[in-house]
C-alpha positions as CSV (number, residue, x, y, z in Angstrom):
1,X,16.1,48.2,-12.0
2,X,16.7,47.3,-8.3
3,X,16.3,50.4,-5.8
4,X,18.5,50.2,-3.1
5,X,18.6,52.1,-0.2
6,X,21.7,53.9,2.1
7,X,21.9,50.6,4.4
8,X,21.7,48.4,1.2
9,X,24.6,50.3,-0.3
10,X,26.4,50.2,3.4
11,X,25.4,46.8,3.6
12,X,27.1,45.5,0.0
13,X,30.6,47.6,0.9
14,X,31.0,46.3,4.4
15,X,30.7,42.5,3.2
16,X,33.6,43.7,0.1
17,X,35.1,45.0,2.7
18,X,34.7,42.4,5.4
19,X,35.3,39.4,3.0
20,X,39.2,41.7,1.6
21,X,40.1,42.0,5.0
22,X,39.7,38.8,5.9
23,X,41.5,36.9,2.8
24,X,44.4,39.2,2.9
25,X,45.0,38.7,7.0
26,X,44.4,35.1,7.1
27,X,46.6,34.6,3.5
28,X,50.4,35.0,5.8
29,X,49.0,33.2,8.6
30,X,46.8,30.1,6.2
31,X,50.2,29.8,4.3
32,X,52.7,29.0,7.2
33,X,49.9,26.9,8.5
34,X,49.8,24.6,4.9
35,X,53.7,24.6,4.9
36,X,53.6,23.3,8.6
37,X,51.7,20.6,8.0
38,X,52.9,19.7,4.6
39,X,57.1,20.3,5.2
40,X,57.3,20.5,9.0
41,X,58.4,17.1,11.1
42,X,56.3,18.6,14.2
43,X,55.0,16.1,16.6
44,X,51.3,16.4,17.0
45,X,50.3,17.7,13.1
46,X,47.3,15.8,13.5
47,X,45.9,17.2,16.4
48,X,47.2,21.1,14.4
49,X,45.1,19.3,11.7
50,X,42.1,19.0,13.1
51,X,41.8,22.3,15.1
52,X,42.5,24.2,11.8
53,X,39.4,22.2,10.4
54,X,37.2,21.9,13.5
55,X,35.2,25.4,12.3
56,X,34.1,23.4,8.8
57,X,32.2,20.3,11.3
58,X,31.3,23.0,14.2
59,X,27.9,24.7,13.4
60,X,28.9,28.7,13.0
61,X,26.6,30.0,15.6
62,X,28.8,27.7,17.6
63,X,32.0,29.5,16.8
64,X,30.8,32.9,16.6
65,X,29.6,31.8,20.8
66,X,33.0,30.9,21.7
67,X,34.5,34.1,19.8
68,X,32.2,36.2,21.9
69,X,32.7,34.0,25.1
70,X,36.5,34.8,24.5
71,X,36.2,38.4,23.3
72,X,33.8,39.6,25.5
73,X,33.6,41.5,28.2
74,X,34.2,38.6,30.3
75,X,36.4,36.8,27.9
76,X,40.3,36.8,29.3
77,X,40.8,38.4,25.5
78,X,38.7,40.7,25.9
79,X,39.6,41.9,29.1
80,X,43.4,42.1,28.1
81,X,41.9,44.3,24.9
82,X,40.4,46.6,27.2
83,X,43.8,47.5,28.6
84,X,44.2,48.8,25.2
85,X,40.9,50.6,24.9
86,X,40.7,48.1,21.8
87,X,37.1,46.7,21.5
88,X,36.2,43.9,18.7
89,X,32.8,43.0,19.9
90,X,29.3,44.3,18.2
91,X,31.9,46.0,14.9
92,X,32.9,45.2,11.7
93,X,36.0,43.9,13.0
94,X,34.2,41.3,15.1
95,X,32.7,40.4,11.4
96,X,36.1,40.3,9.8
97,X,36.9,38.3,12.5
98,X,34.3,35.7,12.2
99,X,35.0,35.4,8.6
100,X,38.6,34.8,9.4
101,X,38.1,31.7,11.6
102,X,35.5,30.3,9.4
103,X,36.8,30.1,5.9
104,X,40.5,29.8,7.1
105,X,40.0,25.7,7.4
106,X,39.0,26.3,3.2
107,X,42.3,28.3,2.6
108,X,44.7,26.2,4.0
109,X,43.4,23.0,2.4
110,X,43.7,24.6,-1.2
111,X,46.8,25.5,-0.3
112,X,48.0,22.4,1.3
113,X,46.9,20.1,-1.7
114,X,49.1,22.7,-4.0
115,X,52.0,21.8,-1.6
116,X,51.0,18.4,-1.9
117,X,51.1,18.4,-5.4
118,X,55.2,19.3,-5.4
119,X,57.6,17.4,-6.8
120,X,60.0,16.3,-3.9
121,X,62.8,15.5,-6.0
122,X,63.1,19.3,-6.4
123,X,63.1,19.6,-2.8
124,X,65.4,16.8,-2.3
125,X,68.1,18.2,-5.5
126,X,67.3,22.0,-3.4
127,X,68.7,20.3,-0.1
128,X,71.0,19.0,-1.7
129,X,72.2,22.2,-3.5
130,X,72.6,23.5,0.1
131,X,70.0,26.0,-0.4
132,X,68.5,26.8,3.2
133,X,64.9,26.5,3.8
134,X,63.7,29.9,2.9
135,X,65.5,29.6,0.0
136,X,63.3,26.9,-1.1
137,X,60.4,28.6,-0.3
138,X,60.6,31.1,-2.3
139,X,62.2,29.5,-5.1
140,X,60.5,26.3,-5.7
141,X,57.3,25.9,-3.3
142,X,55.7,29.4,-3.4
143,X,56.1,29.4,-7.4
144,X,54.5,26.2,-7.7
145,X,51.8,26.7,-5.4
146,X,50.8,29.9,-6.3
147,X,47.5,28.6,-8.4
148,X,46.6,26.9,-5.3
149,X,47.1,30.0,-3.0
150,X,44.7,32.0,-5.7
151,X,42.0,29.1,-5.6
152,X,42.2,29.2,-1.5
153,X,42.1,33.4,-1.2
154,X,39.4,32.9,-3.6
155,X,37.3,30.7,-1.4
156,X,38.1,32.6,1.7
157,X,36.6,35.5,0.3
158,X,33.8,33.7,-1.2
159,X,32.9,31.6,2.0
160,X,33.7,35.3,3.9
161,X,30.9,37.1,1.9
162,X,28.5,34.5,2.9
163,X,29.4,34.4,6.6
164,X,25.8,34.7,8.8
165,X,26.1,32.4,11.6
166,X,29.3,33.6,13.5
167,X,29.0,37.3,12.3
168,X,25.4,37.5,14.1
169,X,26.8,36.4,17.2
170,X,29.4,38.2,18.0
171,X,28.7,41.5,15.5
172,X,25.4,41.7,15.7
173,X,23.2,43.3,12.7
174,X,23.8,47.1,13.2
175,X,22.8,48.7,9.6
176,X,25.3,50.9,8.6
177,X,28.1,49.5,11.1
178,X,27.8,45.5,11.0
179,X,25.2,44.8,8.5
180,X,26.6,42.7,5.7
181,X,24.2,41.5,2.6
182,X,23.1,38.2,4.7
183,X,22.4,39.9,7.4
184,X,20.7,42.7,5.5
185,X,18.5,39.3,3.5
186,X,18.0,38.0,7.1
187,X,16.4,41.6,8.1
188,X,13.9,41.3,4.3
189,X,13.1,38.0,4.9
190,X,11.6,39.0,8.7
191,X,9.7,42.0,7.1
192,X,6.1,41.8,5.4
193,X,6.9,42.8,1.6
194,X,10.7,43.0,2.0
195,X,10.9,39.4,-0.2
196,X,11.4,41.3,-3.5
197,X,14.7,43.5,-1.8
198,X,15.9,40.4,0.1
199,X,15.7,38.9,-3.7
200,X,17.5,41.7,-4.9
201,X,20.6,41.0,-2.5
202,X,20.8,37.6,-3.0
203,X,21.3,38.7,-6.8
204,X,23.8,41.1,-5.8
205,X,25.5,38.4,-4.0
206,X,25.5,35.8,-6.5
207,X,26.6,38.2,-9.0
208,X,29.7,39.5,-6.9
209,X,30.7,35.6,-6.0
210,X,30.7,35.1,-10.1
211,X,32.8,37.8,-10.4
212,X,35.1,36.8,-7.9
213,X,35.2,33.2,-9.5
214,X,35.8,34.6,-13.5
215,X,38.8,36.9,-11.8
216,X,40.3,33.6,-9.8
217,X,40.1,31.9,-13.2
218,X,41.7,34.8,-15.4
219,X,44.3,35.2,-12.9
220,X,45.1,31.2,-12.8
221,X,45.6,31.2,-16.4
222,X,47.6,34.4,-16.4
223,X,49.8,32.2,-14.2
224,X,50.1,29.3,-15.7
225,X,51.0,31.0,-19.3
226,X,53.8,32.8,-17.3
227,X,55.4,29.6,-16.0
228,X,55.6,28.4,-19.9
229,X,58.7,28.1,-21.2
């Protein structure tokens, strides 16, 4: 049996907690991006395209700079934060953060192939119905890609857990306040005898991600045993 200590524990609830924070904030914004590039007769979806998936090409220390470039304290962001008395940088919401613009490129794909996968003849027979856009939404398009929207959430939160290279940058590894389990196996690996703990977290890691994964698939065929007839 593993013994863990304080920061360990603190370490294994911030990711959980940094890894639901970000699914469920990027989930609105991951959606409307899918059904703007799937339904939407925008000008220019390819260059909104490839700036949603630029973070999967761009190294993550790279976009964990930029965030801190932006959100510092010379950052135009975080200047108009500080207004506020609102500061992101060097906490766990500079982690969620991270995590957000990371695996957001792996959420909206999911979902965009689910949108994909609709039928447009019951778009087309919904149109011509007179049923207004939001109407179809709801109706026909959120319904039908709702396995899709569980596979994406689930990899956001998967790819969230993992997050090391941005999160390092611009949250820094503070035990107790910023230290998630990678950066917590970063800390093991760079202490003499710490390889048997940093083995320990990579199990605890492994075996949240597999739980996460045999939840996504009990859910999926929940749903697709409901949309029998």
């Amino acid at each position: 049996m593993f013994e863990f200590s304080p920061t360990d524990y603190q370490a294994m609830a911030l990711s959980a907690k940094v890894a639901i924070t970000a699914t469920i904030l990027s989930l609105p914004f991951g959606y409307a991006a899918a059904y703007m590039l799937v339904f939407s007769r925008l000008r220019g979806k390819a260059v909104l395209d490839g700036v949603i998936n630029l973070p999967l090409v761009v190294p993550p220390v790279v976009v964990g700079y930029l965030l801190l470039l932006l959100l510092g304290e010379r950052g135009w962001a975080g200047a108009l934060l500080r207004q506020w008395d609102v500061h992101i940088v060097f906490t766990w919401w500079a982690a969620v953060l991270a995590s957000l613009v990371v695996g957001f490129p792996l959420l909206v794909r999911s979902i965009r192939i689910g949108m994909e996968g609709i039928d447009e003849r019951l778009l087309q027979a919904s149109r011509t119905l007179g049923a207004p856009w939001y109407d179809s939404l709801t109706t026909i398009i959120l319904p039908l890609s709702g396995r899709s929207v569980m596979a994406g959430a689930t990899l956001m939160f998967a790819r969230s857990l993992g997050e090391f290279g941005a999160t390092i940058i611009i949250a820094g590894n503070i035990p107790g306040v910023t230290q998630t389990i990678p950066l917590a196996i970063y800390d093991y690996t760079n202490t003499p005898g710490g390889d048997s703990m940093a083995l320990s977290l990579c199990l605890v890691s492994v075996g949240i991600s597999f739980s996460v994964l045999l939840l996504n698939e009990a859910l999926v065929k929940r749903f697709s045993r409901h949309r029998r007839p």
